[in-house]
Predicted model as a PDB file, atoms N, CA, C, CB and O in Angstrom, pLDDT in the B-factor column:
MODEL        1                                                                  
ATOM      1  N   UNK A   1       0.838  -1.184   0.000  1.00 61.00           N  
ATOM      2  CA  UNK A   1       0.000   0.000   0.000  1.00 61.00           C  
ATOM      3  C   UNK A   1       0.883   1.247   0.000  1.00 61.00           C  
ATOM      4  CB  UNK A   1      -0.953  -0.002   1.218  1.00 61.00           C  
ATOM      5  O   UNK A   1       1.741   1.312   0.880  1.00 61.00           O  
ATOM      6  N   UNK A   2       0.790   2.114  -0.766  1.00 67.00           N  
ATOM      7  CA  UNK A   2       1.503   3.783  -0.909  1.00 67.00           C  
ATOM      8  C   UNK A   2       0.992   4.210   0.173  1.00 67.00           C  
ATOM      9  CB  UNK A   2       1.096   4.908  -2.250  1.00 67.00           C  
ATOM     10  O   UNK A   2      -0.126   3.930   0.607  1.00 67.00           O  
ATOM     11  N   UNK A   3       2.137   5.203   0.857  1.00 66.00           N  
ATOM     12  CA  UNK A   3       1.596   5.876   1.655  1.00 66.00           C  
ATOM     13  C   UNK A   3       1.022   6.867   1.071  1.00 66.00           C  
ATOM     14  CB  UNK A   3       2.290   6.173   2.512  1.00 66.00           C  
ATOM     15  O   UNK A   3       0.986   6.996  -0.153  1.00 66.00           O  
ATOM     16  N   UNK A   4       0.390   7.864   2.102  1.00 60.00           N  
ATOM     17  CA  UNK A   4      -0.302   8.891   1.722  1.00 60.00           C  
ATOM     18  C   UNK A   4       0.431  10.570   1.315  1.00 60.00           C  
ATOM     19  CB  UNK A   4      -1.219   8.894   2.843  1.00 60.00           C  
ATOM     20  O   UNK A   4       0.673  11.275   2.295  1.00 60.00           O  
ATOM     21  N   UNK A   5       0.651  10.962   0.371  1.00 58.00           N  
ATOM     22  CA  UNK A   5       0.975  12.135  -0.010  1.00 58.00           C  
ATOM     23  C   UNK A   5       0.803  13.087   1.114  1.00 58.00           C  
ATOM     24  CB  UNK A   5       0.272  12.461  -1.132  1.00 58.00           C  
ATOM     25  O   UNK A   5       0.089  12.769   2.065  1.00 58.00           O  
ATOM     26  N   UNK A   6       1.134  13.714   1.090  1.00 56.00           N  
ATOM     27  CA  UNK A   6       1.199  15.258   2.288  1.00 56.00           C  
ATOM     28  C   UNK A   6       1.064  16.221   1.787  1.00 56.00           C  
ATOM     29  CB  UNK A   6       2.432  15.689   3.082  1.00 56.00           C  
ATOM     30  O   UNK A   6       2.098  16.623   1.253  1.00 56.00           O  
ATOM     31  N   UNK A   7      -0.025  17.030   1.657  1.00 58.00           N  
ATOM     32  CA  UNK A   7       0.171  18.538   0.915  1.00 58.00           C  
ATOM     33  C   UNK A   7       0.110  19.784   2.098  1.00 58.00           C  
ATOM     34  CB  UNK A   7      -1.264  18.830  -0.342  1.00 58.00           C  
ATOM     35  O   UNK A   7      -0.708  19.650   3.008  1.00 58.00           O  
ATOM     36  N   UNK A   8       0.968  20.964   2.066  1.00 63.00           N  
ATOM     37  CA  UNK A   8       1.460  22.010   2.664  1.00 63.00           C  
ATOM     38  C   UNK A   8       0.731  23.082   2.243  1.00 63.00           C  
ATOM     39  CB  UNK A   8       2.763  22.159   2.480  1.00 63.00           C  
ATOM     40  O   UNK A   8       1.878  23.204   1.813  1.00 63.00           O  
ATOM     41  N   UNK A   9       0.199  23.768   1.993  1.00 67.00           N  
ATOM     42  CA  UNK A   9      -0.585  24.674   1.787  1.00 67.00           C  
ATOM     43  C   UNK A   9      -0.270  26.164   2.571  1.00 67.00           C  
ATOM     44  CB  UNK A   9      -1.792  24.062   2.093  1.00 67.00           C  
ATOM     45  O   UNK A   9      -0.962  26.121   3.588  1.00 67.00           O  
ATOM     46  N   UNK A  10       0.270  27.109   2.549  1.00 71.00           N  
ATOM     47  CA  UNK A  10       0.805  28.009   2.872  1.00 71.00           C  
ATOM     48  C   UNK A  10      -0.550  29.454   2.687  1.00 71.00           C  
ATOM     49  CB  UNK A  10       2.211  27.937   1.995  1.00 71.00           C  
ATOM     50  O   UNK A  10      -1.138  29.800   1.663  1.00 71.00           O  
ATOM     51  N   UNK A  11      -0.640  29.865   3.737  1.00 79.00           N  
ATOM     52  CA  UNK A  11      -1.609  31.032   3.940  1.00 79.00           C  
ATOM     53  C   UNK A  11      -1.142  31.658   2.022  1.00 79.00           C  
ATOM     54  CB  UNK A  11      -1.033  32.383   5.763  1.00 79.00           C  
ATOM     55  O   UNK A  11      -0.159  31.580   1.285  1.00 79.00           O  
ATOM     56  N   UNK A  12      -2.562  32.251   1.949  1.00 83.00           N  
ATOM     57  CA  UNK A  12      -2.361  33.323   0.921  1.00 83.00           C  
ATOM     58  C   UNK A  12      -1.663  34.505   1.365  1.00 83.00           C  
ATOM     59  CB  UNK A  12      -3.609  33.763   0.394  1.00 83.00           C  
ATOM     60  O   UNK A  12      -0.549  34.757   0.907  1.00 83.00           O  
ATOM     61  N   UNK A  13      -2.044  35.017   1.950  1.00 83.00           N  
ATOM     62  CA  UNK A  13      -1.198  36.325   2.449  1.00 83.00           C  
ATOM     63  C   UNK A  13       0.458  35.969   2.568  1.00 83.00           C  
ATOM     64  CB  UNK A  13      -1.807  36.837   4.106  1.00 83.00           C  
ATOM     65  O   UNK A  13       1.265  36.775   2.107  1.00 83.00           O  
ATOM     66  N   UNK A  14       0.896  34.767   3.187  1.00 83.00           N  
ATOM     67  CA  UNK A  14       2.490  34.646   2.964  1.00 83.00           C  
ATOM     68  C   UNK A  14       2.975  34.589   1.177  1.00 83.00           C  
ATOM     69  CB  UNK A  14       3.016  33.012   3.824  1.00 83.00           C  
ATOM     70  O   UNK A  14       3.855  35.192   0.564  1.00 83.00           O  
ATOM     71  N   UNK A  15       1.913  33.541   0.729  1.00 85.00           N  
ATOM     72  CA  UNK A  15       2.393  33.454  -0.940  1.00 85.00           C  
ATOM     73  C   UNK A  15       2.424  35.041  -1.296  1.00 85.00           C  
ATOM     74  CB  UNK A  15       1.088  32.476  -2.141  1.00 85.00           C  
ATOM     75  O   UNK A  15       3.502  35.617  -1.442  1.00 85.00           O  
ATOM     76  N   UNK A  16       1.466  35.560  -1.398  1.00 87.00           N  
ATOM     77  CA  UNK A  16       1.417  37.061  -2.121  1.00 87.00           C  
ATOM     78  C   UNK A  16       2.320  37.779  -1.411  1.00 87.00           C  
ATOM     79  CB  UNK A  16      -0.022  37.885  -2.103  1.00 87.00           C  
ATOM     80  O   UNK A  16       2.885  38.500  -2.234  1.00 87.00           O  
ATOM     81  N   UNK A  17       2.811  37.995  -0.216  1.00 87.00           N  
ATOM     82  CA  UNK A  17       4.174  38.688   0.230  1.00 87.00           C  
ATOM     83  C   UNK A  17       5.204  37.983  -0.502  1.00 87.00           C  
ATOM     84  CB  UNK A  17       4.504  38.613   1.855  1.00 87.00           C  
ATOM     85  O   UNK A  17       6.204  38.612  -0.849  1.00 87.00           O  
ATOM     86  N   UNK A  18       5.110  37.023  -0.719  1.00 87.00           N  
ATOM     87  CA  UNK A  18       6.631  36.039  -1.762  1.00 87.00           C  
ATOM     88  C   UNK A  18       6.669  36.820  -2.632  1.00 87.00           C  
ATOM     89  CB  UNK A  18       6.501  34.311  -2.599  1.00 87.00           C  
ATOM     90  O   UNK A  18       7.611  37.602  -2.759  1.00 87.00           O  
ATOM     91  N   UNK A  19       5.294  36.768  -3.704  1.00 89.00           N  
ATOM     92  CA  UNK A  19       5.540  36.877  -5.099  1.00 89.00           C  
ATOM     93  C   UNK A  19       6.145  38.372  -5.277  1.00 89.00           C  
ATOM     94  CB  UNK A  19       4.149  36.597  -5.972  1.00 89.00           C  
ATOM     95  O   UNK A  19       7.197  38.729  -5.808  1.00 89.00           O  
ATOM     96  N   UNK A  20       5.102  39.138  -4.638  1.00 91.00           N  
ATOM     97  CA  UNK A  20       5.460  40.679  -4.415  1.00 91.00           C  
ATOM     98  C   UNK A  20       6.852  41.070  -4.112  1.00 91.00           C  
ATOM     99  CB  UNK A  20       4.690  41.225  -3.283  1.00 91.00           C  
ATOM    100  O   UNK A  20       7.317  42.113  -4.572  1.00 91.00           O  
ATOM    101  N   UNK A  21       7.666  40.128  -3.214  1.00 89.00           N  
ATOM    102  CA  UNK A  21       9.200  40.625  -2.989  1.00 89.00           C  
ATOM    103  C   UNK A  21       9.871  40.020  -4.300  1.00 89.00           C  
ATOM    104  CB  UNK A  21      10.010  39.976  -1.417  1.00 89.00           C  
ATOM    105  O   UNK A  21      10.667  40.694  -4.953  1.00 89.00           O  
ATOM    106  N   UNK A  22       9.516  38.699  -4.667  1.00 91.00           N  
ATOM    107  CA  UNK A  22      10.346  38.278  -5.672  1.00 91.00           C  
ATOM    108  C   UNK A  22      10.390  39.323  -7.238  1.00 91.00           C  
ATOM    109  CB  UNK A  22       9.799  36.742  -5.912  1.00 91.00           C  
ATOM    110  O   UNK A  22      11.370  39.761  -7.841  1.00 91.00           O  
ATOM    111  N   UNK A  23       9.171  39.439  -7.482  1.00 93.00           N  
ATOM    112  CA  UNK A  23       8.843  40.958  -8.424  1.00 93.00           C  
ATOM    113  C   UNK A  23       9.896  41.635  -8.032  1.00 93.00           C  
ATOM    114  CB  UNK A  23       7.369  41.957  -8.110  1.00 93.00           C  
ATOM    115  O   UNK A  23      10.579  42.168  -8.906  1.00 93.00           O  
ATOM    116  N   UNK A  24      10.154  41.731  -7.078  1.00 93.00           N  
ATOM    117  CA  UNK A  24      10.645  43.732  -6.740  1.00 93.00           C  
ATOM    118  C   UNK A  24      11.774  43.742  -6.596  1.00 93.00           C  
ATOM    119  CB  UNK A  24      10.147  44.682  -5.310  1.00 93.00           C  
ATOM    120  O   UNK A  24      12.341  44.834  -6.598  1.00 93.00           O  
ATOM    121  N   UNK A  25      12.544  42.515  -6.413  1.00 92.00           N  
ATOM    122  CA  UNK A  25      13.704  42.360  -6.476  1.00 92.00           C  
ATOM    123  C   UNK A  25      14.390  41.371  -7.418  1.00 92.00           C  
ATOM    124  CB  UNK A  25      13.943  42.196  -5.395  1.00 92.00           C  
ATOM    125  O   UNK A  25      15.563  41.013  -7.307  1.00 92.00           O  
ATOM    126  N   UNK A  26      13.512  40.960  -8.376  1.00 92.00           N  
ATOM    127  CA  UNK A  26      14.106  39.974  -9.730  1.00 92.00           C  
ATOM    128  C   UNK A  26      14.603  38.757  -8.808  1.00 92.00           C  
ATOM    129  CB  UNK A  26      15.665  40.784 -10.862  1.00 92.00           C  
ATOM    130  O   UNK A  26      15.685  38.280  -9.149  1.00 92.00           O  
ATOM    131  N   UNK A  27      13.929  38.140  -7.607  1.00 89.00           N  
ATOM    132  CA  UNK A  27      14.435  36.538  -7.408  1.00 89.00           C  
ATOM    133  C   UNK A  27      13.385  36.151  -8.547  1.00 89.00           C  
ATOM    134  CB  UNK A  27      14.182  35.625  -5.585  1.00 89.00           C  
ATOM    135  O   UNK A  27      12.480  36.664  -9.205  1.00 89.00           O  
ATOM    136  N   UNK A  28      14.135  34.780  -8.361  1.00 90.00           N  
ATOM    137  CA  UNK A  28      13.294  33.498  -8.893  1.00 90.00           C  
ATOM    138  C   UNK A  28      13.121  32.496  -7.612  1.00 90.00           C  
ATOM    139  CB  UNK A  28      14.178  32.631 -10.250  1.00 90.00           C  
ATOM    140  O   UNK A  28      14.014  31.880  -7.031  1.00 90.00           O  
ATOM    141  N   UNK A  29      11.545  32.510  -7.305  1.00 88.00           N  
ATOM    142  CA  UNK A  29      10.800  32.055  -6.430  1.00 88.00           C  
ATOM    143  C   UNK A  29      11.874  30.613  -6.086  1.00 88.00           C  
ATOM    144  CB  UNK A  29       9.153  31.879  -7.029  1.00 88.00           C  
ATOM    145  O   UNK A  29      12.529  30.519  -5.049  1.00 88.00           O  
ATOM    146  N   UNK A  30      11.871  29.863  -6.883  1.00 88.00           N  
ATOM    147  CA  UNK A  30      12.126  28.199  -6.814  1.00 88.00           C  
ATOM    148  C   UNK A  30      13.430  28.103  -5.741  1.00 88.00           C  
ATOM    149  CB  UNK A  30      12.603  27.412  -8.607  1.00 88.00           C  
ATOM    150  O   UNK A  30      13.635  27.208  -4.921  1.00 88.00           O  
ATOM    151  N   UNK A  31      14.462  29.623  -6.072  1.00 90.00           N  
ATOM    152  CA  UNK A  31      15.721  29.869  -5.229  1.00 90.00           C  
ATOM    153  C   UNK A  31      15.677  30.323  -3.848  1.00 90.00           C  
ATOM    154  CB  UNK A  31      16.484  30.799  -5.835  1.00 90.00           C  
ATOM    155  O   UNK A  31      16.463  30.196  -2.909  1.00 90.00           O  
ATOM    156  N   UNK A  32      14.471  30.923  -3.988  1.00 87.00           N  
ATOM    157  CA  UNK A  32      14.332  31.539  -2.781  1.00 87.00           C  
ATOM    158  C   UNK A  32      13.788  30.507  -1.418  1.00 87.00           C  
ATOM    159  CB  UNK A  32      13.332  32.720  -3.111  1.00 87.00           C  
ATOM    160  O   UNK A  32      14.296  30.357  -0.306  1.00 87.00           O  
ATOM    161  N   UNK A  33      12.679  29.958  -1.967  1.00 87.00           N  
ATOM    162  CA  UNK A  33      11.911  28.654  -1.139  1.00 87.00           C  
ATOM    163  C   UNK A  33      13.109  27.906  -0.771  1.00 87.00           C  
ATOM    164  CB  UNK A  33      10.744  27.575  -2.113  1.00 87.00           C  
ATOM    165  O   UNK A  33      13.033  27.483   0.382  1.00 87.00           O  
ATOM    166  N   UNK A  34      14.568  27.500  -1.588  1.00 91.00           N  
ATOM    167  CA  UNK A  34      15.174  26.188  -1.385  1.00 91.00           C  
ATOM    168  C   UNK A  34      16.215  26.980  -0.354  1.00 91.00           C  
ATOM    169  CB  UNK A  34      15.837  25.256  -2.902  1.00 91.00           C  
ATOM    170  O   UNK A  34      16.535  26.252   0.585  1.00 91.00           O  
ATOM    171  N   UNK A  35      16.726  28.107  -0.320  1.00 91.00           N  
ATOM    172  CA  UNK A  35      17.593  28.921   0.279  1.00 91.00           C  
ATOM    173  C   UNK A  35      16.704  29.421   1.542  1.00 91.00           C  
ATOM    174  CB  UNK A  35      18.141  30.062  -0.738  1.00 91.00           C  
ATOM    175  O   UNK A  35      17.327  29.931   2.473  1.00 91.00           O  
ATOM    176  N   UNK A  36      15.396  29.320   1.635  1.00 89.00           N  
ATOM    177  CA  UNK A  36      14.596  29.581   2.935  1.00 89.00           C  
ATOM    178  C   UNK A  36      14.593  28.023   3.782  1.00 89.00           C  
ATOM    179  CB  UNK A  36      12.831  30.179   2.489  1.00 89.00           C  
ATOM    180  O   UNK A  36      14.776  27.822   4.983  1.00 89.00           O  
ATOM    181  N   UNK A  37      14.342  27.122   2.780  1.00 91.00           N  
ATOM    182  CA  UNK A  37      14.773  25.626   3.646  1.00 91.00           C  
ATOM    183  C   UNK A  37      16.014  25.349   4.109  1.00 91.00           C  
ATOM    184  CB  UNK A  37      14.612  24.416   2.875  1.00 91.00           C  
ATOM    185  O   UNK A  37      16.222  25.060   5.288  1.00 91.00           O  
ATOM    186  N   UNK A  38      16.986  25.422   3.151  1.00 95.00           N  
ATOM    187  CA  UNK A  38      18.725  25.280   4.126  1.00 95.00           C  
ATOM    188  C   UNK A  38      18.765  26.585   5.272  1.00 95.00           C  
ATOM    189  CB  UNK A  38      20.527  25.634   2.735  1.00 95.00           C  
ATOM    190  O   UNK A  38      19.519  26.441   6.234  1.00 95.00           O  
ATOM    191  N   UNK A  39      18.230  27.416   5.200  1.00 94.00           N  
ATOM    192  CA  UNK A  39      18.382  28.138   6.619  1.00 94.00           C  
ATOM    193  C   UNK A  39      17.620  27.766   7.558  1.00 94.00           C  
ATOM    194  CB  UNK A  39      18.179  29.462   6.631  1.00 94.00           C  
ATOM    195  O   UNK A  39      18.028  27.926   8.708  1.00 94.00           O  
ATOM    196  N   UNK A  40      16.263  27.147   7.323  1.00 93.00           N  
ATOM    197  CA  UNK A  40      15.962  26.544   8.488  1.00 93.00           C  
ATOM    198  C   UNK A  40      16.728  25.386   8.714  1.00 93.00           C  
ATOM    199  CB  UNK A  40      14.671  26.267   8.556  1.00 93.00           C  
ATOM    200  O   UNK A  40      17.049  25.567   9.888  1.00 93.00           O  
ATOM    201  N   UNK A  41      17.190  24.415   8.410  1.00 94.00           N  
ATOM    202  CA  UNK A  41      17.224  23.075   7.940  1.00 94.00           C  
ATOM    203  C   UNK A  41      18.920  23.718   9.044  1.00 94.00           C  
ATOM    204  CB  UNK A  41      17.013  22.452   5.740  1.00 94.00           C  
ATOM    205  O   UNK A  41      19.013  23.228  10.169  1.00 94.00           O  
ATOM    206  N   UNK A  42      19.711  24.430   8.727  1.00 96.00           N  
ATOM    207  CA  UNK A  42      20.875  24.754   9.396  1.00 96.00           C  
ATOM    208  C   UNK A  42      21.192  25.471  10.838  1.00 96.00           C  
ATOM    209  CB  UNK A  42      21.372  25.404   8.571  1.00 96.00           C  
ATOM    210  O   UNK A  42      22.190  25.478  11.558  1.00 96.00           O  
ATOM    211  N   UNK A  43      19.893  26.069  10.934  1.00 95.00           N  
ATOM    212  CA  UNK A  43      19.426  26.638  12.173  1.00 95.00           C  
ATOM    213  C   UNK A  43      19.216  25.752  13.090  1.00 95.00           C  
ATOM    214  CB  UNK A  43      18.329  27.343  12.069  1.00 95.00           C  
ATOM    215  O   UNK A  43      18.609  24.711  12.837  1.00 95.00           O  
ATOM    216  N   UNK A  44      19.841  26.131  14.664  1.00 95.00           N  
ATOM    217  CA  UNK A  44      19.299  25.488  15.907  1.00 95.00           C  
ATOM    218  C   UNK A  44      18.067  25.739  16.422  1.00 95.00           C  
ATOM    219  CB  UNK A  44      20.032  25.715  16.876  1.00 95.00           C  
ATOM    220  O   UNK A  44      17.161  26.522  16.139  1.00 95.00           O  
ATOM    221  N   UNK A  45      18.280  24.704  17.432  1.00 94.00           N  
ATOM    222  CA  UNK A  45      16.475  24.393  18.113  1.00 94.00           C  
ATOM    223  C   UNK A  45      15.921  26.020  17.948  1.00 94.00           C  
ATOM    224  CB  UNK A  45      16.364  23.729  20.401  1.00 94.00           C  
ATOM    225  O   UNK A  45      15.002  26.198  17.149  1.00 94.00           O  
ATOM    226  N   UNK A  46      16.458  27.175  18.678  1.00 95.00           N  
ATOM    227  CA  UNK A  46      16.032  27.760  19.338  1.00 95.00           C  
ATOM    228  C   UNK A  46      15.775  29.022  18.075  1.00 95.00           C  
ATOM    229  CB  UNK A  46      16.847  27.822  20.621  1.00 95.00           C  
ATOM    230  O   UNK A  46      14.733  29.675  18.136  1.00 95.00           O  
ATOM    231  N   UNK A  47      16.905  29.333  16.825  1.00 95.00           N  
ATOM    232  CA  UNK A  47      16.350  29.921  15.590  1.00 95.00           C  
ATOM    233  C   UNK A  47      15.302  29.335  15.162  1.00 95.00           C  
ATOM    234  CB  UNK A  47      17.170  29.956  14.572  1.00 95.00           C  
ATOM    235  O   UNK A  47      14.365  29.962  14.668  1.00 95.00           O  
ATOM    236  N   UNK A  48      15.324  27.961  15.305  1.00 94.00           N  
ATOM    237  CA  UNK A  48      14.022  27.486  14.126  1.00 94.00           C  
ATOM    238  C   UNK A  48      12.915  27.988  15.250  1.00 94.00           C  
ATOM    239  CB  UNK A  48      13.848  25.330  13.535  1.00 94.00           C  
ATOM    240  O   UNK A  48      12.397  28.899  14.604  1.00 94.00           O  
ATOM    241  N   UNK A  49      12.261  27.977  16.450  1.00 94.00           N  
ATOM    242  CA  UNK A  49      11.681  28.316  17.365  1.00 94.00           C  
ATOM    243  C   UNK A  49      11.132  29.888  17.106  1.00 94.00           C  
ATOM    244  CB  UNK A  49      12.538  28.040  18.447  1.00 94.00           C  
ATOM    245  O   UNK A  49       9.946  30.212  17.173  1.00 94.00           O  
ATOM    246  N   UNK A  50      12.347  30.869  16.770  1.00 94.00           N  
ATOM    247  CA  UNK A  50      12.055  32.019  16.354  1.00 94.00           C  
ATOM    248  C   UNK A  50      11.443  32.228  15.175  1.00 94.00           C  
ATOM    249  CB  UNK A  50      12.959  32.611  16.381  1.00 94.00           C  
ATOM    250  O   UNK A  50      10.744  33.228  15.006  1.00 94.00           O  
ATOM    251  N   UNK A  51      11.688  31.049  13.952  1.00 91.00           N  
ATOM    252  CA  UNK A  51      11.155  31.671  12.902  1.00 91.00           C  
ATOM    253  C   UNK A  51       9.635  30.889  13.338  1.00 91.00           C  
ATOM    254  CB  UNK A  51      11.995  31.382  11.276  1.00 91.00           C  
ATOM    255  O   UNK A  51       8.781  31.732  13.063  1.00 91.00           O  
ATOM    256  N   UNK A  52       9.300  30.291  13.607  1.00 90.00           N  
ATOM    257  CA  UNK A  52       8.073  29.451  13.841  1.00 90.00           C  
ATOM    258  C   UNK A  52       6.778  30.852  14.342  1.00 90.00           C  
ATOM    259  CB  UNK A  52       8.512  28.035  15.338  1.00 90.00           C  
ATOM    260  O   UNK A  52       5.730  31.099  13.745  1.00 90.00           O  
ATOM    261  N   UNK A  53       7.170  31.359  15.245  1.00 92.00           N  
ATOM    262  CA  UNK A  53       7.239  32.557  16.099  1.00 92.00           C  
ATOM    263  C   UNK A  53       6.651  33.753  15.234  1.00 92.00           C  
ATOM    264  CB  UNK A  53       8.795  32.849  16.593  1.00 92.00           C  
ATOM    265  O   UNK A  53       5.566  34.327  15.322  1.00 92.00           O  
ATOM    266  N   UNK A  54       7.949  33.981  14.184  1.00 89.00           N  
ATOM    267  CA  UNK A  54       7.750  35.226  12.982  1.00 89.00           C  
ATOM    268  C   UNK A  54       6.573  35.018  12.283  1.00 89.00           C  
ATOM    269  CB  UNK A  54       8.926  35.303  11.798  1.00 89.00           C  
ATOM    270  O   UNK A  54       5.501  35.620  12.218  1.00 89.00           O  
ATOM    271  N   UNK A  55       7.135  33.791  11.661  1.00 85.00           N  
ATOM    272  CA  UNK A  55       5.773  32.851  10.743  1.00 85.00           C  
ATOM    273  C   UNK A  55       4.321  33.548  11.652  1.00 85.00           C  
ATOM    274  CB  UNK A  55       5.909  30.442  11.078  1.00 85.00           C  
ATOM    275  O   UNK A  55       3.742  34.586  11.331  1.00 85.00           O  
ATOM    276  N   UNK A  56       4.043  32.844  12.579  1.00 85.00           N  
ATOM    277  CA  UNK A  56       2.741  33.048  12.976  1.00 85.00           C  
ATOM    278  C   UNK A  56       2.263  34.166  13.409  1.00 85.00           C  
ATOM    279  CB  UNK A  56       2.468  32.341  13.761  1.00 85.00           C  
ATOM    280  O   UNK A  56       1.071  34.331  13.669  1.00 85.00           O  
ATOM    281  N   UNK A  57       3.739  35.613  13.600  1.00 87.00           N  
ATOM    282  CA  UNK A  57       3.338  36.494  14.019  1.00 87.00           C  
ATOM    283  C   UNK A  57       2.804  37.445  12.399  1.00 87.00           C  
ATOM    284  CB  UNK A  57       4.462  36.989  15.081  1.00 87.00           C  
ATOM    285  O   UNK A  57       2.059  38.422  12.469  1.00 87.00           O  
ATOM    286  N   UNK A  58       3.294  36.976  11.215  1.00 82.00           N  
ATOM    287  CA  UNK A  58       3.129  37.586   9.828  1.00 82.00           C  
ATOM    288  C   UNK A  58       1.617  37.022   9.538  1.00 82.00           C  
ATOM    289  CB  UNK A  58       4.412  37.043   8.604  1.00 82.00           C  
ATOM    290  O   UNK A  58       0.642  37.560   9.014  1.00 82.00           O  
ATOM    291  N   UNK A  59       1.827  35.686  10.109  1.00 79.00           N  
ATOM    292  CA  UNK A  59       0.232  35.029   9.099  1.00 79.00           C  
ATOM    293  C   UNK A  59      -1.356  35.648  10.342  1.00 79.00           C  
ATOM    294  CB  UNK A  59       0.297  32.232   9.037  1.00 79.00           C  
ATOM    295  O   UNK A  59      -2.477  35.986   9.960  1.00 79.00           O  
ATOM    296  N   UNK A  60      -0.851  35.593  11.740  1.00 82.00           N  
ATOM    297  CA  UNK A  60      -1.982  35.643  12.562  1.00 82.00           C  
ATOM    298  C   UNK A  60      -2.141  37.952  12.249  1.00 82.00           C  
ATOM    299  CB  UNK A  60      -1.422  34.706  14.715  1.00 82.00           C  
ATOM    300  O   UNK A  60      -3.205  38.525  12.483  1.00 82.00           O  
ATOM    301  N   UNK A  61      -0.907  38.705  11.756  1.00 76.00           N  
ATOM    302  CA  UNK A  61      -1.300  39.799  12.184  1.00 76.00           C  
ATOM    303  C   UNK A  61      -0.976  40.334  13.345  1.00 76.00           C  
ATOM    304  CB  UNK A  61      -2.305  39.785  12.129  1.00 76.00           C  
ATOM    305  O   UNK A  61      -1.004  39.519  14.267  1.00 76.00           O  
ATOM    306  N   UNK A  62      -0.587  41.739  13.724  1.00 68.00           N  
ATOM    307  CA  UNK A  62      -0.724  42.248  14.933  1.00 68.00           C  
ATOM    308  C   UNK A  62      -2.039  41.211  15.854  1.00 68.00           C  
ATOM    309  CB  UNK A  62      -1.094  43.951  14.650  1.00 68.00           C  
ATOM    310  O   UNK A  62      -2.862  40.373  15.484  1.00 68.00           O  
ATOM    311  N   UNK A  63      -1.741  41.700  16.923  1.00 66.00           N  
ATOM    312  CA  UNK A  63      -2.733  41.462  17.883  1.00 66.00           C  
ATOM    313  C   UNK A  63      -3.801  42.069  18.223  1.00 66.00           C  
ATOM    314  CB  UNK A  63      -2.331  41.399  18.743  1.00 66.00           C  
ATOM    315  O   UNK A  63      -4.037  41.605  19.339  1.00 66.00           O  
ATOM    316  N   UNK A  64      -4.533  42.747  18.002  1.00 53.00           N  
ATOM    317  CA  UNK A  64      -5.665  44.249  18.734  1.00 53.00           C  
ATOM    318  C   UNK A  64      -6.114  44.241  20.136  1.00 53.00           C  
ATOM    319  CB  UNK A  64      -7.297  44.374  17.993  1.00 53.00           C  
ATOM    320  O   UNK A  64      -6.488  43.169  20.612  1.00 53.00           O  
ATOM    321  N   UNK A  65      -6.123  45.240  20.807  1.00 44.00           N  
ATOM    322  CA  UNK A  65      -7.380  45.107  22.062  1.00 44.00           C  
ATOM    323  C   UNK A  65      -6.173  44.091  23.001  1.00 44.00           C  
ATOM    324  CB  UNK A  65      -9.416  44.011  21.430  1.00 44.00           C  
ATOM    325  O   UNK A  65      -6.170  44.460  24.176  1.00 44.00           O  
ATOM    326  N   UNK A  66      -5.646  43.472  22.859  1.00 49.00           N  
ATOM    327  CA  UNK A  66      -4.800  42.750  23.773  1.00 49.00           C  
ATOM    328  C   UNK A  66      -4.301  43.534  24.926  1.00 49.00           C  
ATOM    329  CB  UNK A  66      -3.688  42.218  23.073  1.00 49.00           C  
ATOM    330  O   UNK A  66      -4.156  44.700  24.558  1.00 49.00           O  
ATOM    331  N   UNK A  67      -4.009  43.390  26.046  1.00 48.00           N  
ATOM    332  CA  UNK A  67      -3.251  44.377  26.836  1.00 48.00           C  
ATOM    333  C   UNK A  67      -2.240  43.354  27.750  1.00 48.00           C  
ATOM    334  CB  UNK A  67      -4.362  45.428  27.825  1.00 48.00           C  
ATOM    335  O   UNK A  67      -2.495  42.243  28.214  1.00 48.00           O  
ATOM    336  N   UNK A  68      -1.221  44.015  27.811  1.00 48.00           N  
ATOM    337  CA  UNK A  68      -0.057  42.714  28.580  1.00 48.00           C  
ATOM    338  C   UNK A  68      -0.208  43.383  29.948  1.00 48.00           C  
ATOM    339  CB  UNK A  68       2.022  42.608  27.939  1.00 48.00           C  
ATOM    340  O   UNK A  68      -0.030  44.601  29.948  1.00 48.00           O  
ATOM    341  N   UNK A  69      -0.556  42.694  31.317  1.00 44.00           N  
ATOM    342  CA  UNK A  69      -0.164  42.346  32.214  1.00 44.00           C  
ATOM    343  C   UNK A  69       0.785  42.464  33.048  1.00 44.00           C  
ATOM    344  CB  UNK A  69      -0.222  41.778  32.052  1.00 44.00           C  
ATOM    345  O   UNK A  69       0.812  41.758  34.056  1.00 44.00           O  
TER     346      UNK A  69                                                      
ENDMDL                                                                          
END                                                                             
C-alpha cells in the first residue's frame, strides 16, 4: 500500500508577500523557497523556534485590544 501524499498549503497572504518581494527584487521564487529551507534546515532548536514565532506572528497579524499584564 503507498503511503499517503502530504500537501502544505501556505496562507495566501504569505504566498502574495513572496511573489510581491520576488517581483521587486528579480528573485526566482524556486531559489528563494530552497535557500529559505537550508536556513531553516541549518538553524538550531532555538532559531528554528524564532522563525516558527515570525511565521505566525506575519500570518496571525498584529494582535488588537490585547493588553499585557
Amino acid at each position: 500500500m503507498d503511503k499517503p501524499k502530504r500537501s502544505y498549503y501556505l496562507p495566501a497572504k504569505l504566498v502574495e508577500a513572496m511573489d510581491r518581494e520576488c517581483e521587486r527584487v528579480g528573485l526566482v521564487k524556486e531559489r528563494l523557497v530552497a535557500a529559505a529551507i537550508l536556513s531553516f534546515l541549518e538553524a538550531g532548536p532555538e532559531a528554528r523556534q524564532g522563525m516558527f514565532v515570525r511565521l505566525e506572528t506575519f500570518v496571525q497579524g498584529p494582535r488588537r485590544g490585547r493588553r499585557s499584564t
